[in-house]
C-alpha positions in Angstrom: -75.9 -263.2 15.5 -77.8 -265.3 17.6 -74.9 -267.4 19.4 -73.7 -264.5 22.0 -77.5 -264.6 23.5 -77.4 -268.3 23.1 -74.7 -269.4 25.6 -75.8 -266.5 27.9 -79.1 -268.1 28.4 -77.7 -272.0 28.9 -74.7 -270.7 31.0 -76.9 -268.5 33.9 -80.7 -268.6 34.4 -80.5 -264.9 35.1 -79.2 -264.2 31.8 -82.6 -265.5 30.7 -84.3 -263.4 33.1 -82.1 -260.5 31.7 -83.4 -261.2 27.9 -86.8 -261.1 29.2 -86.6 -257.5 30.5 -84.9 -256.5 27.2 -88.0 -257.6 25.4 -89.9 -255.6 28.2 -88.0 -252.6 27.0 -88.4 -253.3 23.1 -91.6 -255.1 22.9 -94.0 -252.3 24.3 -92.7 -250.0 21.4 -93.1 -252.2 19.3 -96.8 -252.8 20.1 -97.3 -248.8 19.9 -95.7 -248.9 16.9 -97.8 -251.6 15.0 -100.9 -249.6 16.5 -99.5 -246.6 14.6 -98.9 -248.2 11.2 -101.6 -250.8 11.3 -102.4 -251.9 7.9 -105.8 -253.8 6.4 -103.1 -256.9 5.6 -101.9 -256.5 9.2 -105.1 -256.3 10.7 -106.3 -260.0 9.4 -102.5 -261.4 9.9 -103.2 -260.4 13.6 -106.9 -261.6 13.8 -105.7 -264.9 11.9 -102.8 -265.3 15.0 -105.4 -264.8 17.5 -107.8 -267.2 15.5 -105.0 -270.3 15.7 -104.0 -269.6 19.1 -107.1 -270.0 20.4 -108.0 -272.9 18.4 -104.2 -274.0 20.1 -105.3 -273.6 23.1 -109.0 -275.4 23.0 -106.9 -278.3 21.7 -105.2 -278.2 24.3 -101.9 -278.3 22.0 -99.1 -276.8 24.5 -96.6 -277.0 21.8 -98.7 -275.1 18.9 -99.4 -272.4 21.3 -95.7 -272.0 22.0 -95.3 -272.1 18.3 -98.1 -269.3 17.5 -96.6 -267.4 20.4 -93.6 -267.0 19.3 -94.8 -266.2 15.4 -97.3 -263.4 17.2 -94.8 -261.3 18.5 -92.8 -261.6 15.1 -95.9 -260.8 13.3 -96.3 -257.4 15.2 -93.1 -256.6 14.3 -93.9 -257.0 10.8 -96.6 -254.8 11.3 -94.9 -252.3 13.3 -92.3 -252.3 10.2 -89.0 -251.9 11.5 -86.9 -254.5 9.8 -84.0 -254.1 12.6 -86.7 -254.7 15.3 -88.1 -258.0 13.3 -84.2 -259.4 12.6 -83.5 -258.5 16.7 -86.4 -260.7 17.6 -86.1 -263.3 15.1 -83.1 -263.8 16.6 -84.1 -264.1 19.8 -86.9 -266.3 19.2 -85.1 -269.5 19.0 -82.6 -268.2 22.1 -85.8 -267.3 24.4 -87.6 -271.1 22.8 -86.3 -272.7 26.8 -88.2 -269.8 28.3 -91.5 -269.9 25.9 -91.3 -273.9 27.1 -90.7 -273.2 30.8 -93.2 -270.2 31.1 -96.1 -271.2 28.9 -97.5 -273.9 30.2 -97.0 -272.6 33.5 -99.2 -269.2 32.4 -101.8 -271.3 30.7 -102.7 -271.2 27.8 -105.9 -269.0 28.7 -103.5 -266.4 30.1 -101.2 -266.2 27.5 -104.6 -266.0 24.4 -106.4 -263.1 26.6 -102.9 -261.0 26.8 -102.4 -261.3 23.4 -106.3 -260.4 22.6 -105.9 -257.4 24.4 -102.6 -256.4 22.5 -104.2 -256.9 19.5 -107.7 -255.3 20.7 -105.1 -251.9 21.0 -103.4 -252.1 17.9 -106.7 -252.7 16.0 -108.1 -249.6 17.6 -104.6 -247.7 16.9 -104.2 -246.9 20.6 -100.5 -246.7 20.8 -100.4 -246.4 24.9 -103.1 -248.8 25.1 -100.9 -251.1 22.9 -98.1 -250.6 24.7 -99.5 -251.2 28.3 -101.0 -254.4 27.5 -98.0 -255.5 25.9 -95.4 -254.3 29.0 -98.2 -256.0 31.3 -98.0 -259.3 29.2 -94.2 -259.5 29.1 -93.8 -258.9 33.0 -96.2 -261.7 33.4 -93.9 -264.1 31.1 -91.3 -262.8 33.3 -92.4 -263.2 36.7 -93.6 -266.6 35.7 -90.3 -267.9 34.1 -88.9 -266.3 37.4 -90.9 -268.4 39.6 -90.4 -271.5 37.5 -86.7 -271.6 37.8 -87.0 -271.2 41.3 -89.4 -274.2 42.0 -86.8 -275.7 39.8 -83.4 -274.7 41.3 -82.1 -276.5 44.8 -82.7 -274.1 48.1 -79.9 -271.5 47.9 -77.2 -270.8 49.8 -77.4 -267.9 50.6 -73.5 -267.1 51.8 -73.5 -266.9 48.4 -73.4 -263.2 45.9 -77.1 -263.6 44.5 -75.4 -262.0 41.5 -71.7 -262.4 39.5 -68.9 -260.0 40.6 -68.7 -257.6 37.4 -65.0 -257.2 36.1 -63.7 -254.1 35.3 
């Protein structure tokens, strides 16, 4: 299932860009949800993520934050409890690893540990729209910062060229 989203992302860096904004549309609903059908087993899942994140991050260990990041959102999935949600990002957690690598370190991993506190700080308090605003405001800030990295990255532009490819009918 994974391989169609896989060669998007290596073929065109906007198609990465593109998969962030898809999580943007999911993600936030699946915050609310999780706030919704919080659980006591999902509540210490969550405070245990936010535990080994932060002991990640006063490490200093880039790499185990990437890792916890990626099992957070998974985890508030599970919570949330919609098995077709938690297969769709399963899948695209390996896809979106080049982002999580590219973005993270460039966030910090300060940023990244306070966003997801305050996720969690909603869902623990049930607060579906507060759930779902720190969420949406977490995910554009992975995607404005995976934006900006691939720019520092990519050669000046020409820009007699289409910013965007010509759709086909």
């Amino acid at each position: 299932m994974s391989q169609p989203f896989r060669s998007l992302v290596k073929t065109w860096p906007q198609n990465a860009a593109d998969l962030l904004e898809f999580r943007t549309l999911l993600e936030p609903e699946v915050a609310a949800l999780a706030a919704q059908r919080l659980t006591p087993a999902g509540e210490q899942a969550l405070l245990g993520s936010l535990a080994r994140q932060r002991a990640s991050a006063a490490q200093g260990a880039a790499q185990g934050l990437i890792r916890e990041d990626a099992l957070f959102h998974g985890l508030l999935a599970q919570v949330a409890g919609n098995t077709v949600v938690l297969r769709v990002l399963e899948t695209l957690r390996g896809v979106l690893q080049g982002v999580r690598d590219t973005s993270l370190p460039a966030v910090g991993t300060g940023k990244t540990v306070s966003d997801h506190e305050r996720i969690v700080q909603a869902v623990l308090a049930q607060d579906q729209s507060g759930a779902r605003q720190a969420m949406r405001l977490h995910l554009n800030d992975v995607a404005d910062t995976y934006r900006r990295a691939v720019e520092r990255m990519q050669p000046t532009a020409d820009t007699s060229q289409p910013a965007t490819p010509e759709l086909s009918s």
